[in-house]
C-alpha positions, 0 to 999 in steps of 0.5 A: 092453887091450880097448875096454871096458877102456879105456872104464872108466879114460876113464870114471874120468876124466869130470869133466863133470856126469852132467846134460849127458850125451851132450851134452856128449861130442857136443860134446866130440867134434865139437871133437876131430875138428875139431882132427883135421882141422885138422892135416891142413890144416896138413899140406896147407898147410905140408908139401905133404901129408907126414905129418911124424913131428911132425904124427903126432904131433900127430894121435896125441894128437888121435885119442886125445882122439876117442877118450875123448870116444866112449868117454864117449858110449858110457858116457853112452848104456849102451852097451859100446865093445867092443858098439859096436866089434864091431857097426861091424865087422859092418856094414862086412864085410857091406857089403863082402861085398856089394859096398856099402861106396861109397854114401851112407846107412846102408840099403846 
């Protein structure tokens, strides 16, 4: 499955109101991380920092939930998941090439 490919089902599945747009998948997304983040507390606090295959789990189905809420802000925005992946790729490789991936800001 590409990006794009799993953008559309994602898409056929946003049962929010087209009005709220971008917001709502911001907003969507900064809880989705957030649960990412708190599973990894749990695992520091409760498992002395072991990625127990239950955790994984967890955290599986938390990144997909990230995941659908990008691919819905992508679409919001008219903007392709594969474009957005490949671009990403882009940078980071440049930023690699040329030594920058440490650092702050996106001016490298």
């Amino acid at each position: 499955m590409t990006f794009d490919e799993y953008q559309k089902i994602a898409r056929s599945t946003a049962l929010y109101n087209n009005d709220l747009g971008v917001i709502y998948t911001a907003l969507g997304l900064a809880g989705e991380a957030g649960e990412v983040v708190e599973h990894i507390k749990k695992m520091v606090r409760d498992n002395n920092r072991v990625a127990t295959p239950e955790r994984i789990a967890k955290i599986r189905k938390e990144l997909g939930d990230v995941l659908w809420y990008v691919a819905n802000m992508a679409s919001d925005l008219g903007l392709s998941l594969d474009d957005v992946v490949a671009g990403n790729i882009e940078k980071i490789t440049d930023r690699k090439e040329r030594g920058t991936l440490h650092g702050a800001g996106d001016d490298r």
